[in-house]
Backbone bond lengths (Angstrom), bond angles and torsions (degrees), N, CA, C in turn:
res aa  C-N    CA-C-N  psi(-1)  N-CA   C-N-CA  omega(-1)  CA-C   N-CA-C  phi
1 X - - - 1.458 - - 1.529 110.90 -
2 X 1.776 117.03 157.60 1.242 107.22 -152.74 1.796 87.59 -91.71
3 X 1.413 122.87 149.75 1.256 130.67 -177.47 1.827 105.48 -84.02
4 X 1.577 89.34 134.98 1.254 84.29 -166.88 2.173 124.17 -74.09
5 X 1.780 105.46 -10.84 0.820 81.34 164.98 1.735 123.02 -81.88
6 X 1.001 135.46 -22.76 1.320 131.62 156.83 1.644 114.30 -30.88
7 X 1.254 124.94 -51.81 1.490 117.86 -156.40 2.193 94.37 -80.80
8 X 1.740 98.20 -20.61 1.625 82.20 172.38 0.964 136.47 -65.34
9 X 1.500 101.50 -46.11 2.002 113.87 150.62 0.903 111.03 -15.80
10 X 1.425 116.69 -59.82 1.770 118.65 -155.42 1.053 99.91 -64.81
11 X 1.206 115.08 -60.87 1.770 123.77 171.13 1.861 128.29 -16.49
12 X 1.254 73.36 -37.73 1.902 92.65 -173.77 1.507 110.36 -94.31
13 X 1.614 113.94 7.60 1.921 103.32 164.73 1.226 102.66 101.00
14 X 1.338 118.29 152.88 1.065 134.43 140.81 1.606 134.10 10.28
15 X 1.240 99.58 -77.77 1.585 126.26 -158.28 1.600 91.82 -83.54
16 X 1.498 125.27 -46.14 0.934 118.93 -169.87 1.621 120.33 -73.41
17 X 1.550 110.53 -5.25 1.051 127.61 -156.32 1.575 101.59 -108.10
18 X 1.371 102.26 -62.24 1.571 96.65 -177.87 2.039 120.38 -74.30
19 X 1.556 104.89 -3.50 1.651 117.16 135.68 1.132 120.17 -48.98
20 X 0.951 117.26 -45.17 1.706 118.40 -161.47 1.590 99.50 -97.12
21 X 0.830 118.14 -21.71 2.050 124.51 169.72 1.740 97.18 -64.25
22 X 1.722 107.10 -62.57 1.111 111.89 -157.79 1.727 127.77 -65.94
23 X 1.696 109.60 -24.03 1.035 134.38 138.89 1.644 146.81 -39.42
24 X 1.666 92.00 -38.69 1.876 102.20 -179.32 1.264 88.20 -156.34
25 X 1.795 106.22 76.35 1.558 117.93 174.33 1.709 95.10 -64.60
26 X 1.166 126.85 -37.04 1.461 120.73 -141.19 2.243 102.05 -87.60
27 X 1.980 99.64 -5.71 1.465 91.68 163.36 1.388 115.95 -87.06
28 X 1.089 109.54 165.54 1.750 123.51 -168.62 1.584 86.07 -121.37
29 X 1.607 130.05 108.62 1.303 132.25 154.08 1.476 108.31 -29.95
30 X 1.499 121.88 141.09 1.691 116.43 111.76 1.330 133.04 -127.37
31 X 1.459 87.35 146.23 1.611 105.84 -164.37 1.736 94.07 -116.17
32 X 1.297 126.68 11.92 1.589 112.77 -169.49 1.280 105.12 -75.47
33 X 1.239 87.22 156.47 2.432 109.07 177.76 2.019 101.74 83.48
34 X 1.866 103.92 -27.65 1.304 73.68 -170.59 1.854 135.86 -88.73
35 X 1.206 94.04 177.30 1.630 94.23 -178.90 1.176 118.35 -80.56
36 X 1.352 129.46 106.70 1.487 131.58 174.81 1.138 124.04 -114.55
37 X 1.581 108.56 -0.58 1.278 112.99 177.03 1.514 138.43 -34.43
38 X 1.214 141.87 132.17 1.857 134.03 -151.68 1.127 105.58 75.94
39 X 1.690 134.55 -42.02 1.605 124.32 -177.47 1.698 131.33 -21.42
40 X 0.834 111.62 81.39 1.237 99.56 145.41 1.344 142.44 -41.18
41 X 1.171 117.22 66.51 1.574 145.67 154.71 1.614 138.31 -53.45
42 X 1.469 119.84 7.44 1.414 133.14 -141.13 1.582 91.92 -94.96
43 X 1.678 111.29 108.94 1.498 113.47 154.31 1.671 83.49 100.87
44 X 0.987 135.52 1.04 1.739 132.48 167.15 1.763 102.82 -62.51
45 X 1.177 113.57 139.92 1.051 144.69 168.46 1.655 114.70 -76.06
46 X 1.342 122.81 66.35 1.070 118.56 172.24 1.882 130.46 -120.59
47 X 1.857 96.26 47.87 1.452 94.19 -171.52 1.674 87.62 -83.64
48 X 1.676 88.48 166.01 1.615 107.67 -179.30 1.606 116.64 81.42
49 X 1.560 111.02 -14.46 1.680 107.76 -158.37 1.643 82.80 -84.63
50 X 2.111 87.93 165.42 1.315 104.34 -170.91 2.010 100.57 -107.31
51 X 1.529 97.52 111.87 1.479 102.91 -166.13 1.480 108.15 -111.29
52 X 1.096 98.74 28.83 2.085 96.74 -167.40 1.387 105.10 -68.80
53 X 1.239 114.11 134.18 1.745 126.07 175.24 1.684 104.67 47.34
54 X 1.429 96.30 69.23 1.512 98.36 -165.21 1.572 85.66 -124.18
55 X 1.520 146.74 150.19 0.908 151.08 -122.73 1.674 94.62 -131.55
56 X 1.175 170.25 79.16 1.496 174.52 19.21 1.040 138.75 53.27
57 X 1.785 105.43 18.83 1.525 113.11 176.35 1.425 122.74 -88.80
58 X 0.882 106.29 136.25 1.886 124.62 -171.86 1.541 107.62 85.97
59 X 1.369 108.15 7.71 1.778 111.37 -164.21 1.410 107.55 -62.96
60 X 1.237 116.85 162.15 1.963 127.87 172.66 1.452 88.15 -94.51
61 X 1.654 129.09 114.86 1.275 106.51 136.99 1.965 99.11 -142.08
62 X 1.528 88.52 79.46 1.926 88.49 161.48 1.490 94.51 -102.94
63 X 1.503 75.47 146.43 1.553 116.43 164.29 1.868 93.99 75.87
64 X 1.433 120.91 11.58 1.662 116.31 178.25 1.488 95.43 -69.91
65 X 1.250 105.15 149.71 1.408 141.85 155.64 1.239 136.35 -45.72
66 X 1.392 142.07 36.91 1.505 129.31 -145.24 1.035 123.04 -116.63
67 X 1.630 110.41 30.85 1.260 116.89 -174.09 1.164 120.91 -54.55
68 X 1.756 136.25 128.92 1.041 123.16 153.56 1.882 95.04 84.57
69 X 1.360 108.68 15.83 1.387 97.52 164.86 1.314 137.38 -90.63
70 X 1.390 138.05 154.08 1.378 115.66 161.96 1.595 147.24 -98.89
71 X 1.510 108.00 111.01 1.829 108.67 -158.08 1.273 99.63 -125.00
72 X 1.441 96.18 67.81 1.765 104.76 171.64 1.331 98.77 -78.36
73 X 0.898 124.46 151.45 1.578 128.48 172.32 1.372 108.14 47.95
74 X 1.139 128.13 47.68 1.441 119.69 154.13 1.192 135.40 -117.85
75 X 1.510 107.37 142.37 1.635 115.56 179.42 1.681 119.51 -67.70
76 X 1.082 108.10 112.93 1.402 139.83 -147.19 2.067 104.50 -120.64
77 X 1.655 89.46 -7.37 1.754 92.25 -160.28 1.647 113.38 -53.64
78 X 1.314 119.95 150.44 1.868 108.17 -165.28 1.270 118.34 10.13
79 X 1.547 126.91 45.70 1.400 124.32 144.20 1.561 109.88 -57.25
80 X 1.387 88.27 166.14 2.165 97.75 -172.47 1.480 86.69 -123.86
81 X 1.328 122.49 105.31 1.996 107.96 164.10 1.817 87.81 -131.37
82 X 1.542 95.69 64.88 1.652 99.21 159.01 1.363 95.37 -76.82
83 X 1.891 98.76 148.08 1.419 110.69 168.79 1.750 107.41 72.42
84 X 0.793 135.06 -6.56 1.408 150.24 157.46 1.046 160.32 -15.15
85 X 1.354 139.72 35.81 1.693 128.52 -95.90 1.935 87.35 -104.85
86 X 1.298 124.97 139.23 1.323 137.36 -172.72 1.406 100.07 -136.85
87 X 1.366 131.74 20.97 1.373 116.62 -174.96 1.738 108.72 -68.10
88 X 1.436 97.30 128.84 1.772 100.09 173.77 1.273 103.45 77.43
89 X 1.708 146.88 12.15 0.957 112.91 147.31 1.777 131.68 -83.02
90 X 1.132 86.13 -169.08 1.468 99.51 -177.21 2.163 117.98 -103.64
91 X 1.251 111.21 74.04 1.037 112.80 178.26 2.059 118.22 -92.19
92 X 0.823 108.24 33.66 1.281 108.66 162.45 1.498 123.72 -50.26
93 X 1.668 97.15 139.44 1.900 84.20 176.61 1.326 111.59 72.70
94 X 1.124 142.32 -42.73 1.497 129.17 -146.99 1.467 109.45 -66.67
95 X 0.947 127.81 160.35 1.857 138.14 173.42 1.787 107.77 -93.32
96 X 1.412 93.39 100.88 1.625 65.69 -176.33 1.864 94.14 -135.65
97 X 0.969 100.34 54.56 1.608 91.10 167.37 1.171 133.49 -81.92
98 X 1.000 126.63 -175.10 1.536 130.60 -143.55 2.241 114.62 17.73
99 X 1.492 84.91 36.05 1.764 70.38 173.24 1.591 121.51 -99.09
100 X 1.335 94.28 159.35 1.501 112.32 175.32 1.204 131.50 -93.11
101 X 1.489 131.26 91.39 1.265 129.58 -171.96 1.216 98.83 -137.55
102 X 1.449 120.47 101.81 1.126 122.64 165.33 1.380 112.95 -104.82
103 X 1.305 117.99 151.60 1.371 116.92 168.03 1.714 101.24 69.39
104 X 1.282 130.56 15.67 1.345 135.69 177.68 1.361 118.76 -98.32
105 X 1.658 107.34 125.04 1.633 117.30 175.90 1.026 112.63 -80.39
106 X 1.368 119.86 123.69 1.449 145.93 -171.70 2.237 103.86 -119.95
107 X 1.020 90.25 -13.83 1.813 101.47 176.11 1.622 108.20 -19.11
108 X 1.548 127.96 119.60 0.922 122.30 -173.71 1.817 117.74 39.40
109 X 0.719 122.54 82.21 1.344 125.62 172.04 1.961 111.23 -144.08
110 X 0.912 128.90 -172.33 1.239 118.03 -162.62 1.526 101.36 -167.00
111 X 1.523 100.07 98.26 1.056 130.68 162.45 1.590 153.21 -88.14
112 X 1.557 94.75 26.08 1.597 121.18 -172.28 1.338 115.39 -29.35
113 X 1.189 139.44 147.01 1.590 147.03 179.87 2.097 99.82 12.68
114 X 1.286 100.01 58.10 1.532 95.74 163.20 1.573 115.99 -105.91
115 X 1.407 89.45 141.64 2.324 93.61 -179.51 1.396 96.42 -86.81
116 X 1.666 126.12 115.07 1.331 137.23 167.26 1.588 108.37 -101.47
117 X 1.446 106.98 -7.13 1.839 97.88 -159.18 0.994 91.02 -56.28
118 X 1.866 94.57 169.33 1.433 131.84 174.55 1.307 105.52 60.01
119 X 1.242 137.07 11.06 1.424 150.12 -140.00 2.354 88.13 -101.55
120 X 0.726 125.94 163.27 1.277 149.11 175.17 1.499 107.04 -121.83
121 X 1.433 103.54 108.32 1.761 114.32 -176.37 1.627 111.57 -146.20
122 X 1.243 102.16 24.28 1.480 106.53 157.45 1.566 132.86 -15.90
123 X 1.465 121.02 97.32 1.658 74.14 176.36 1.798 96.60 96.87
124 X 0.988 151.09 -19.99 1.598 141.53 -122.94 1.815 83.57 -121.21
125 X 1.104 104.24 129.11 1.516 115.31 167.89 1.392 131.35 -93.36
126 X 1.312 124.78 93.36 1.406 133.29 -138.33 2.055 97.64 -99.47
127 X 1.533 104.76 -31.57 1.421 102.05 172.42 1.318 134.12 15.02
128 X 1.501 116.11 89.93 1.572 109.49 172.01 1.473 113.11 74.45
129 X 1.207 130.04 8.29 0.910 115.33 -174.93 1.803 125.01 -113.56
130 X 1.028 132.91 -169.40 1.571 110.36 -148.50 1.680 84.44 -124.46
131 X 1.484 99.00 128.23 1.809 101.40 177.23 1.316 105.21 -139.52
132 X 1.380 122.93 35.49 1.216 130.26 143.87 1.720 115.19 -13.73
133 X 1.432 124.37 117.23 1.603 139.69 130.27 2.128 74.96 81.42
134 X 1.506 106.95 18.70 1.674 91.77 168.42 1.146 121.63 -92.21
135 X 2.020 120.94 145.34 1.278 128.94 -152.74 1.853 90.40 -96.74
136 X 0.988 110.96 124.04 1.710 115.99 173.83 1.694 98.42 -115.33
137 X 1.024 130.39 16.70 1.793 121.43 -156.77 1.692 109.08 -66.23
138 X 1.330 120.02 111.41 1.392 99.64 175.37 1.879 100.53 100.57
139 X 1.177 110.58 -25.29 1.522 98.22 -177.58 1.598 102.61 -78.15
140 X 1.626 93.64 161.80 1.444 112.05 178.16 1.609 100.44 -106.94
141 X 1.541 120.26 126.42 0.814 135.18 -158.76 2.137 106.66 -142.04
142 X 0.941 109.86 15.69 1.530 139.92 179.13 1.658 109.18 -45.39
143 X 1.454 111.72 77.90 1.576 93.57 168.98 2.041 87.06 122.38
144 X 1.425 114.08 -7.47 1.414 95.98 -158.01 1.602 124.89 -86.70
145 X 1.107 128.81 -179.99 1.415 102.05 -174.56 1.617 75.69 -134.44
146 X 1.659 82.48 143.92 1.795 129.53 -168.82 1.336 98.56 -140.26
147 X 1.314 139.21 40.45 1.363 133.16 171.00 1.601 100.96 -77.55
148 X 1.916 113.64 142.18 1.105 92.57 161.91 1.626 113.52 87.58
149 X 0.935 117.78 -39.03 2.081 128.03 -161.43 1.380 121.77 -79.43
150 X 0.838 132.10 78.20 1.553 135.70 153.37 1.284 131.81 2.83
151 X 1.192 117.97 70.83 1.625 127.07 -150.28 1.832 96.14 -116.31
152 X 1.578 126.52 26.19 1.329 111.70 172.11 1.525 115.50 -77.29
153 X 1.361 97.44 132.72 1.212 104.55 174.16 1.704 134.98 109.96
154 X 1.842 82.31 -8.70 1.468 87.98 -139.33 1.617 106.94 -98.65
155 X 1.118 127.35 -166.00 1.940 133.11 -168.31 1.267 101.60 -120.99
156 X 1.553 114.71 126.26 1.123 136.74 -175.82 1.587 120.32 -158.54
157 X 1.540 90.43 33.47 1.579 102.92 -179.05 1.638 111.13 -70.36
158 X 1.313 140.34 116.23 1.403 127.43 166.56 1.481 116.44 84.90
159 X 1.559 94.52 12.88 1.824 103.89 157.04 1.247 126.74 -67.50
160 X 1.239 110.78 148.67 1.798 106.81 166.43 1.794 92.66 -113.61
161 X 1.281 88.62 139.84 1.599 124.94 -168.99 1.234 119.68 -156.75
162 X 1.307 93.60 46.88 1.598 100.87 -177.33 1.939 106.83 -94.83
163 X 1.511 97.87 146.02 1.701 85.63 -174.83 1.758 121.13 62.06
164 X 1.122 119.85 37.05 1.331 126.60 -143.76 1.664 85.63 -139.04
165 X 1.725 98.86 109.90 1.893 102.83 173.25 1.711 109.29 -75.60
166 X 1.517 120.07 115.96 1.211 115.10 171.93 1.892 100.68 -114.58
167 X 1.380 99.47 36.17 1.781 87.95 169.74 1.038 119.02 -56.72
168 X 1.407 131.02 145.07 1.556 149.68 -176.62 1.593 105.85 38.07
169 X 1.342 115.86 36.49 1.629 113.59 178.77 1.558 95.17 -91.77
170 X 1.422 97.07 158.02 1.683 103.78 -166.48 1.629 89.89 -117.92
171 X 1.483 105.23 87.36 1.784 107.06 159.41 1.414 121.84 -74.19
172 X 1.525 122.72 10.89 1.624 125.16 -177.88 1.574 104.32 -45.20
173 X 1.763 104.35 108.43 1.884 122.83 154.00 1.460 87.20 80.68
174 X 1.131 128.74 12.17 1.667 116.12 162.12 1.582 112.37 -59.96
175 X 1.020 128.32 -171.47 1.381 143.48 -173.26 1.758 100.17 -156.33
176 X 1.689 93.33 121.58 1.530 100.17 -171.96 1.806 81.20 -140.56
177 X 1.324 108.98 50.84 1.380 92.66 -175.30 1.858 114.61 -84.48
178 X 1.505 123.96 153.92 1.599 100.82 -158.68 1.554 139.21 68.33
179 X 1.301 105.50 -1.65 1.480 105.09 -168.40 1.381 96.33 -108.35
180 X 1.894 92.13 158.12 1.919 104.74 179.02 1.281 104.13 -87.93
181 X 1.147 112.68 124.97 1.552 113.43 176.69 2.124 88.62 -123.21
182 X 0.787 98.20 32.55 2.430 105.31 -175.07 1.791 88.32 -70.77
183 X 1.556 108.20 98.94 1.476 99.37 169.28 1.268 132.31 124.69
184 X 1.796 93.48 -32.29 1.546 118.38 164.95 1.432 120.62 -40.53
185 X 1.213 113.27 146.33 1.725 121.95 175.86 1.922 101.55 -105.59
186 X 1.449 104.89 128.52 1.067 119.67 140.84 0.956 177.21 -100.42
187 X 1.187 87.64 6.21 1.815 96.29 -171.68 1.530 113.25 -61.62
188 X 1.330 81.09 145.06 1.274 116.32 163.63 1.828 109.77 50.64
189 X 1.594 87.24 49.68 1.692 102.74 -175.31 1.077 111.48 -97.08
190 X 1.466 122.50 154.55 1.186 117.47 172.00 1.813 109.61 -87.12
191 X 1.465 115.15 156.07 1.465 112.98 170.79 1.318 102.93 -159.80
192 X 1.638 141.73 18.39 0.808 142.62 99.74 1.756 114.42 39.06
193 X 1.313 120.95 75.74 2.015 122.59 -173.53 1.793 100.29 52.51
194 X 1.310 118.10 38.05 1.468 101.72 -178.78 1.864 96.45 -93.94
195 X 1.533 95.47 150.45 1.502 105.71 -172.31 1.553 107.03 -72.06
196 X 1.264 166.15 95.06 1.235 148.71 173.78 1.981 110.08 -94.70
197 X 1.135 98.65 6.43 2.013 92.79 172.30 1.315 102.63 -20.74
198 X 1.485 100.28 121.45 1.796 87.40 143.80 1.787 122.03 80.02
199 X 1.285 107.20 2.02 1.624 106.28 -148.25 1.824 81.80 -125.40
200 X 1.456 87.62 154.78 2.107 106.19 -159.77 1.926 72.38 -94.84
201 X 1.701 104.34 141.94 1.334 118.10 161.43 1.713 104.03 -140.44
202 X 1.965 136.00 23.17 0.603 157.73 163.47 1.688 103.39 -44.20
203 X 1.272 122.26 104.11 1.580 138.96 178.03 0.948 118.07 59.78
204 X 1.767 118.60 27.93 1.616 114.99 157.70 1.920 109.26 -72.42
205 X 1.284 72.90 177.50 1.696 94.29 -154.77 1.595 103.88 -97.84
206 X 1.187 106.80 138.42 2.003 107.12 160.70 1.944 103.74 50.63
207 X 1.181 89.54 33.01 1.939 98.91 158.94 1.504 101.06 -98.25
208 X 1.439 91.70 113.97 1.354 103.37 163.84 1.680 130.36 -65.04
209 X 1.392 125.00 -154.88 1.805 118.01 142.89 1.664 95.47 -102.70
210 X 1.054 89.77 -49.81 2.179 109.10 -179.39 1.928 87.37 -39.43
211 X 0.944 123.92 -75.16 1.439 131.42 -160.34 1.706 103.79 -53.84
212 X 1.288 114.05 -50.64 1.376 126.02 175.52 1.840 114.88 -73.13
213 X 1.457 131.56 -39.60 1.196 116.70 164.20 1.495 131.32 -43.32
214 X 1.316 112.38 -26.08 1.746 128.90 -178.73 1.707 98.70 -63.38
215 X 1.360 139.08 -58.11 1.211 157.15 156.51 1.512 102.83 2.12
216 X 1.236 89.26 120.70 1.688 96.61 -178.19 1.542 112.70 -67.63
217 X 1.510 114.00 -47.39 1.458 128.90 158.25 1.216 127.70 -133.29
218 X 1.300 111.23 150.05 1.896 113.29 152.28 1.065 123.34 -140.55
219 X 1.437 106.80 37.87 1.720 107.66 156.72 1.566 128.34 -65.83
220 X 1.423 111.66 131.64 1.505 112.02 -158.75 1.544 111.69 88.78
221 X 1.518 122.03 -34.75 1.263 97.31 -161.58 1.423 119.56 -87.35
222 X 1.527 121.86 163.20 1.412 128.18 -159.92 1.530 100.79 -121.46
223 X 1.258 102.55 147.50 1.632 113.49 -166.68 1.633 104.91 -161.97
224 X 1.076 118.65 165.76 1.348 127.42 157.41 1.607 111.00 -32.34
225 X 1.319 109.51 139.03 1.890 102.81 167.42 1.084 110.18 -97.49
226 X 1.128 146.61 -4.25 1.541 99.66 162.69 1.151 110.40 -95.38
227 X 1.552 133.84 7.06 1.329 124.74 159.04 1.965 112.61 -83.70
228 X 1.267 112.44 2.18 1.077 116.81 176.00 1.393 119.09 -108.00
229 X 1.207 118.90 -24.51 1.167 130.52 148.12 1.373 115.40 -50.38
230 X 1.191 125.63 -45.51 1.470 132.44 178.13 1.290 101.51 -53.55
231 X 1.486 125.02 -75.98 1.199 137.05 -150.93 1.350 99.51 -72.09
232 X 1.656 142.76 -52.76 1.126 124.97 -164.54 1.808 106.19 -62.27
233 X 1.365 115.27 -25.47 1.575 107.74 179.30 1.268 98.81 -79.43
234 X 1.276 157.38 -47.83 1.202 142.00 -138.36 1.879 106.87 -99.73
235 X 1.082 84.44 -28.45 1.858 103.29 -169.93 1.786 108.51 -131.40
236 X 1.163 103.59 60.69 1.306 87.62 -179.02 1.804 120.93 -89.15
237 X 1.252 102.55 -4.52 1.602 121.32 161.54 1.600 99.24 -44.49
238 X 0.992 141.71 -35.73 1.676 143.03 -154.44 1.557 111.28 -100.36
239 X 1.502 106.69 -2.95 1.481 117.81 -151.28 1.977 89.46 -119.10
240 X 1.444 123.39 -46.37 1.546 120.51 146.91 1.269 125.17 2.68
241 X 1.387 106.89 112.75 1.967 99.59 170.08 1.775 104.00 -94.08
């Protein structure tokens, strides 16, 4: 439970807050279980704090600090942490749909079975980081970088992912069925049983046929022709409804 002199701090702003960080770098806040939901939090200094099942829906936190925090289980629902920096935390689990994080570093952080759909991630720097069995369905993800990222397993039905670096990202048995991937970079991706039904791959980058035969399906999906031309002769098993 979150200690209550910690949550008075909070109470007292900003300024008074990231003083009190800068002073006794070596405590680790906790704020877990509590309700902060509506908070205005924007530009708080809260890397390292312990936020598990901590309540943060509709919250302000652009441009917050959270490096290296922990938000296992937290309500995240239309939170705003545009600009945001999350490198190395621990977001597992959390509920965070309809959120807004654009332009937010997520770099190595670990996001195991978390609900992001419909989520706004523009811009969102996913780097290295582990997104195992995570729900993206419906999020806009336009511009983001997935280099590196651990995407087995995971939901990506009705994403936009257009312009979106997935070099060396491991989509093995994901489901990207419906989604814009028009622009995407691949190299050296995994796709390994990945679902592509249905989903625009029109002027992505470094798609192989080799890279695309692994593909669990591509019925419906639209791509360049003469790479489609390729594939429906060579692989037309993939082309099957």
């Amino acid at each position: 439970m979150a200690t209550q002199e910690h949550l008075s701090l909070l109470k007292q702003g900003q300024h008074a807050w990231n003083e009190f960080r800068k002073e006794q770098p070596s405590i680790h806040p906790d704020l877990s279980s509590a309700n902060l939901s509506g908070w205005d939090l924007a530009g708080f200094d809260l890397s390292g704090a312990n936020l598990m099942d901590v309540n943060l829906s509709q919250a302000n936190l652009t441009k917050t600090i959270l490096t290296g925090a922990n938000l296992a289980e937290a309500n995240l629902f239309e939170a705003n942490l545009a600009h945001a920096v999350l490198k190395l935390a621990n977001l597992n689990e959390v509920d965070a749909v309809y959120i807004m994080a654009v332009q937010a570093d997520f770099s190595h952080a670990t996001l195991i079975k978390a609900d992001l759909s419909k989520g706004n991630l523009t811009g969102a720097n996913f780097s290295n980081a582990n997104l195992h069995y995570i729900h993206f369905q419906g999020a806009i993800l336009k511009q983001a970088i997935l280099q590196n990222t651990k995407l087995r397993e995971s939901h990506l039905d009705g994403a936009m992912l257009a312009e979106t670096d997935l070099s060396r990202a491991d989509l093995g048995q994901a489901s990207l069925a419906q989604a814009n991937l028009e622009g995407a970079n691949f190299m050296e991706t995994s796709l390994v049983q990945t679902n592509l039904q249905g989903s625009c791959l029109i002027g992505a980058s470094n798609l192989t046929q080799e890279r695309l035969a692994k593909v669990k399906t591509l019925t419906h999906t639209t791509m360049d022709p003469t790479l489609l031309e390729h594939m429906t002769t060579n692989y037309p098993r993939l082309f099957k409804e």
